[in-house]
N, C-alpha and C positions, 0 to 999 in steps of 0.2 A: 146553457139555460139562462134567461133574463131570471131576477130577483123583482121582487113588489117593492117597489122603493120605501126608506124608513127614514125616522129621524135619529142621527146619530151622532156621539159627540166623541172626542178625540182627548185624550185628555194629555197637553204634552204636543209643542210645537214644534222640536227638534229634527231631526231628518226623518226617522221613521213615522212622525206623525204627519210630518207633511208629507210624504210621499202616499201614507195609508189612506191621508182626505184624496188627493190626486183618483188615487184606482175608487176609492167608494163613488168619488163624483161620478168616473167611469158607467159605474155599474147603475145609475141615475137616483142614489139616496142624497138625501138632505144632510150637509156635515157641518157642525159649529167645533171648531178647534180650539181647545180652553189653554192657555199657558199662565201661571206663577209670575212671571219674569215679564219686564216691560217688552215693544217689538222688535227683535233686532238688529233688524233693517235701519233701527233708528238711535243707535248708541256705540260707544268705543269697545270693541274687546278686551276682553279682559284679562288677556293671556294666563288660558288655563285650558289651552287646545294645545292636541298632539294633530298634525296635521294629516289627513287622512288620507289612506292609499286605495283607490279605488280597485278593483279587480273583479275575474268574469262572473261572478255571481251579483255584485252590484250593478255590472253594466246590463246584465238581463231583466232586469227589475226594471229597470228606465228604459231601455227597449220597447217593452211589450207598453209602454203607456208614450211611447216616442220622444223621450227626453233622451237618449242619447247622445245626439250631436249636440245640443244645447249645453249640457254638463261637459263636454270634451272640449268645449270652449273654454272653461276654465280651469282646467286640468294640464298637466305637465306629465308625459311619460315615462315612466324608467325602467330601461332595459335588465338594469344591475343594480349589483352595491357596490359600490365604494370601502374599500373596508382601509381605514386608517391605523395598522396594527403599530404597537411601539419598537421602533427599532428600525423598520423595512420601510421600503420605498411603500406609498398607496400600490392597491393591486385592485381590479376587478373581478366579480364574480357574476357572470352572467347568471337570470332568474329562471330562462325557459329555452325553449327555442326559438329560434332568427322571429323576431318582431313581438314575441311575449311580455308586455310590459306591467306593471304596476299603474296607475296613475296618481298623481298628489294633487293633492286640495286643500286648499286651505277649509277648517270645518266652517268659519264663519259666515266667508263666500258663497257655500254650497247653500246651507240653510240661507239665507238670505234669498238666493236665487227658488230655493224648491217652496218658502212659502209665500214668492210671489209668482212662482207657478201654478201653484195648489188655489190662492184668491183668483187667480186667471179660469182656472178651473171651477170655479164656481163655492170656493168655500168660504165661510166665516171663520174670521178669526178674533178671538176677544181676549184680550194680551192682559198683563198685571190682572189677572182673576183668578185666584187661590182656591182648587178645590182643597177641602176641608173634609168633606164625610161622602160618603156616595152611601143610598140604600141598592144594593145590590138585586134583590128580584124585582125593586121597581125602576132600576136603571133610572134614579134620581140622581143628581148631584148637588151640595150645595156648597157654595162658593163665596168668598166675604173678604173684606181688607186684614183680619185678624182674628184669633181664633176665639175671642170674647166677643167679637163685632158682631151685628148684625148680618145674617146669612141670606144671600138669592137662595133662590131652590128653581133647578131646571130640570123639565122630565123629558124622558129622551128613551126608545124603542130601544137601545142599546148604546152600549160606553166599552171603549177600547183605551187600555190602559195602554199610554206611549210614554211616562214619564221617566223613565230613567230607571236606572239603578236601587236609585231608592222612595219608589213607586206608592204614590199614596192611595191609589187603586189596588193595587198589591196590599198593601198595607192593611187595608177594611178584608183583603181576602185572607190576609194570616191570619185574624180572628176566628176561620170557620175551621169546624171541627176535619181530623185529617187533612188538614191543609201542609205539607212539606215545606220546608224554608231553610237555607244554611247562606251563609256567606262567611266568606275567606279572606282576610286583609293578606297582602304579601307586606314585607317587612321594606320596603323601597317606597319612596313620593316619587314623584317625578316634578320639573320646575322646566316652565317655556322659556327659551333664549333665542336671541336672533342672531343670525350672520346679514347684516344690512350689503344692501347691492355696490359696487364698483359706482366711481361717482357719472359714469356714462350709463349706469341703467343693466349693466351686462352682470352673470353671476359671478361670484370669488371661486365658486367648485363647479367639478363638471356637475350640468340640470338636471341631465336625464338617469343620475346615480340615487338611488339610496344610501345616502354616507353613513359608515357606521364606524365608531370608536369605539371598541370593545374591551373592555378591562376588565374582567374577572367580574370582582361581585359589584359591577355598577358601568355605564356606559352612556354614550352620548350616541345622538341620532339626528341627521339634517335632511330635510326635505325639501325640494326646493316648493319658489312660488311665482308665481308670473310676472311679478315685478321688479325681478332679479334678487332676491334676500332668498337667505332660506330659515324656515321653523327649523329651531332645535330641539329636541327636548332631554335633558340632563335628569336617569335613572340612578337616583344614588339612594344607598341605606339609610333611613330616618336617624337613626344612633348608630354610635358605633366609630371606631378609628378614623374613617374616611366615610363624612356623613353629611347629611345637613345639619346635626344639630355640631357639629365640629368646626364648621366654616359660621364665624360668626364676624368677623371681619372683614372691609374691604381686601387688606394686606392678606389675607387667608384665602378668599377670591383668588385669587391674582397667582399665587403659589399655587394652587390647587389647578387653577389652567393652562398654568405655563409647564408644573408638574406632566400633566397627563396629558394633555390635549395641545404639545408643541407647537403643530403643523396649524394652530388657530389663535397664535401667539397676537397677529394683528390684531384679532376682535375684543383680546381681553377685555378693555376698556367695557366697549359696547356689554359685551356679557355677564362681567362685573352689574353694570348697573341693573339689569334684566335679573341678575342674581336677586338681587336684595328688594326688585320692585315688582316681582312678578309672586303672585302662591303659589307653596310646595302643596301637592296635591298628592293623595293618597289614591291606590289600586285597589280594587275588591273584585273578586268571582263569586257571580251571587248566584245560585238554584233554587228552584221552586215548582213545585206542582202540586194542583194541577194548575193550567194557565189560564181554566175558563170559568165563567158561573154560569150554570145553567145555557140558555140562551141567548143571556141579555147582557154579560160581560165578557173582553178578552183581554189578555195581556200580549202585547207583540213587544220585541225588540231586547232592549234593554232589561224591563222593566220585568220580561219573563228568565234572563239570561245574561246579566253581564259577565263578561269577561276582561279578562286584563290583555292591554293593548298591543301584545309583543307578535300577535299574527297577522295585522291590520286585518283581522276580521268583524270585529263589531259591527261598524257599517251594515258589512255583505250579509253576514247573519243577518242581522233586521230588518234590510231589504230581501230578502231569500227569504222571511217570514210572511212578509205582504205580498212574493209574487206565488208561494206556494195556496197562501189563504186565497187568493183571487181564482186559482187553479180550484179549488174544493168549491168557492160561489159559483163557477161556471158549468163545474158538475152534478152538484146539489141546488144548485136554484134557490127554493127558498126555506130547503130542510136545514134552519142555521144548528140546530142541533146534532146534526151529523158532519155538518162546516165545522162547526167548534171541537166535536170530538176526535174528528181527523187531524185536525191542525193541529191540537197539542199531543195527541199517539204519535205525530209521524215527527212532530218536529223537536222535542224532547230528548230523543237519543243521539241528534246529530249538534246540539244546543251542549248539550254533556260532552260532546264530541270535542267540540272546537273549544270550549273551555279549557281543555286539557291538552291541546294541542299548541295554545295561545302560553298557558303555564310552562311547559318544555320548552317552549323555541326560546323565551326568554334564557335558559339555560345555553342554548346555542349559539343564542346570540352573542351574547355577553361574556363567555367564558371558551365554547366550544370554534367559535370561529377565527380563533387564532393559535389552534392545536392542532400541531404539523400532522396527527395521524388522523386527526378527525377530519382534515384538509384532503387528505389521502383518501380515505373512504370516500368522499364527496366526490372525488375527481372519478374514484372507481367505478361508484352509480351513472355517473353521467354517460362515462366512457361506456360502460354496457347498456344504459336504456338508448343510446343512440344508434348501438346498433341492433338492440331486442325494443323496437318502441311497443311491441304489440306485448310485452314478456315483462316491463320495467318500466311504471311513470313513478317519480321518486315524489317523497310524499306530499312537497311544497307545492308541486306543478298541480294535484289533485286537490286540494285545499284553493291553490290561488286561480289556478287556469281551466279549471273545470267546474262544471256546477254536478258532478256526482253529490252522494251525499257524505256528509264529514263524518261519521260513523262509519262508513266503507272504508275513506282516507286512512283514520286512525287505527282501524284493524289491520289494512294491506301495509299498512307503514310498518307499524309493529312488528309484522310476520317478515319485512323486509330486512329490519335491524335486526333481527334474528339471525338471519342470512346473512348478513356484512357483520357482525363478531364473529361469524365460524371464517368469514373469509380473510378477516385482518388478522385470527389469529395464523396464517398458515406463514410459514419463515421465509424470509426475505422477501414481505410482500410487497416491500418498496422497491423493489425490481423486476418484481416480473407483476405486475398490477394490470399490465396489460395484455395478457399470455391468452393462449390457448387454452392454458392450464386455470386461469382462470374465469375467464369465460366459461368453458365448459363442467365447472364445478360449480358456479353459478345456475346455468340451465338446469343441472342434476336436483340442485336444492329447490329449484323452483317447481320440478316436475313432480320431486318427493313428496310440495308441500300442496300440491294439488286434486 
């Protein structure tokens, strides 16, 4: 169904707002894209990016508006992780099956490129403009250098909150009665570090790996980037023995990476100074419902749903926000009120989904993927969905490599890990892991749970 075109404004230049002007242009409304923050396009970053892993719910979102190849342009594939445990040689862990990758981006890159995609497509963009208040049933906004300053006021058919986490759209909507809101800090920052390229341009780690150094309750993480460097990002506890507020020293630097992170003993230097020049940034999983007003306002992305970073799904969510909304415009045409109430009924349970799936894997990551018998179970699932693919997709591969929904994922997951404790606890499963015996106590549990 075509829509009557409107005038619309975006509040929030970040991926999910430029990608949401992009499909609006699509659909032929009028879109002004308001950001806080001067043009990107036209300043140094500020390293306070974890660099972003694209995967197949992001790439169907760029697909259907034909950005795909354009984006895989600056993207780097990875097959695997790399996992740097203390003690062992590195070892790989492949992510899917034969050619299943991940992709990394650098976040700064991306957005640079998608809001000069989105101006290509026909949108305005008006950078350093602070909204301030929005009237919600008259889908005003007004916008000013400070919040005693004198205010613009712009009227607008409708306003779609893309601001982030801590969403000043959102914000005018916790004032309204029955309106739901929580957010959750975890007790970790996290702080960007670089591993700088070989002086020929080539990488110091293999590219195409997600490296990961896992240590209990804190860890490091490298992604590569096209330039031969790769983004790190160092998750460590705010306070606490081994902390950020513990490393106050160059000399404490330096012990702390030669400590734990040996095999990157060349970079100290480099990482040292990234230490102390870069901000430690705080994590929060923020909820809310509901995510619309009336007609005339919505919240996509972030701004309805942050989560913490340990799934690389942010992103996909917020793109899997704007390719499902788009999906409800092309079905309801111009009933935005069945648009809106579909979009937050369906996408809400799968938004809570991945929240909790993102909270876990941090648990996995970090602690679980250097425990010989969690290693074991791992190898278990794989050895059996490969030979059950239609009976066993293990819960990562439905999360990263599929576009079901994430509230399915988290439920089959669940029911799975249910089934892998009865099977780790059966005796000497470390030798027969690959039996008849169980495999077909496997199928029995699956069949029982059907």
């Amino acid at each position: 169904m075509t829509q009557t075109p409107k005038n619309i404004a975006i509040i929030g230049s970040g991926l999910v707002g430029s990608l949401l002007a992009i499909y609006l242009r699509k659909q032929g409304h009028t879109i002004t894209v308001f950001d806080r923050r001067p043009d990107i396009r036209t300043i140094k970053f500020s390293g306070r990016s974890i660099n972003l892993a694209m995967s197949n719910r992001g790439w169907k979102a760029l697909r259907k508006v034909g950005l795909e190849d354009a984006i895989k342009e600056i993207a780097i594939p990875m097959d695997k992780r790399a996992m740097h445990v203390v003690d062992q040689p590195m070892y790989f862990q492949n992510y899917g099956k034969d050619g299943e990758s991940i992709w990394s981006i650098s976040r700064g890159i991306l957005n640079r490129k998608m809001i000069d995609l989105a101006e290509r497509a026909g949108a305005t963009f008006k950078f350093d403009e602070k909204v301030w208040d929005i009237d919600l049933p008259e889908a005003t906004i007004f916008t000013g250098a400070a919040e005693k300053s004198k205010w613009k006021e712009y009227k607008y058919d409708m306003v779609f909150g893309c601001d982030g986490a801590f969403s000043r759209v959102r914000h005018k909507m916790q004032r309204r009665s029955r309106f739901n809101y929580s957010q959750h800090f975890i007790n970790l920052g996290y702080k960007e570090l670089t591993i700088p390229p070989n002086d020929d341009g080539t990488h110091k780690l293999d590219k195409h790996s997600f490296h990961i150094w896992p240590r209990g309750k804190f860890m490091l993480i490298a992604l590569p980037n096209l330039d031969g460097s790769f983004t790190c990002t160092l998750f460590l506890p705010f306070e606490g023995k081994t902390s950020f507020e513990s490393i106050t020293t160059e000399n404490e630097a330096k012990l702390f990476f030669k400590t734990y992170f040996p095999n990157v003993r060349k970079e100290i230097e480099n990482l040292t100074d990234d230490f102390f020049k870069n901000p430690t940034s705080a994590m929060v999983t923020m909820k809310c419902y509901p995510w619309t007003y009336w007609n005339k306002v919505a919240l996509v992305g972030d701004s309805a749903h942050a989560v913490v970073p340990f799934y690389g799904q942010g992103m996909n969510a917020g793109f899997e926000d704007i390719y499902m909304l788009n999906q409800y415009m092309e079905t309801y045409g111009d009933d935005w009120d069945t648009i809106f109430e579909t979009y937050q009924k369906e996408r809400k349970p799968n938004a809570d989904a991945i929240a909790e799936l993102s909270y876990r894997n941090f648990m996995e990551m970090s602690s679980k993927t250097a425990d010989p018998k969690f290693l074991l179970q791992k190898k278990i699932e794989k050895w059996f969905a490969e030979k059950h693919p239609d009976k066993w997709t293990p819960v990562y591969s439905r999360v990263t490599f599929s576009d079901r929904p994430y509230a399915e994922a988290l439920h089959i997951g669940d029911a799975q890990e249910e089934m892998m404790q009865q099977i780790m606890q059966i005796p000497r499963i470390g030798e027969i892991w690959n039996s008849d015996e169980i495999e077909n106590k496997l199928l029995h549990l699956i069949s029982e749970g059907q």
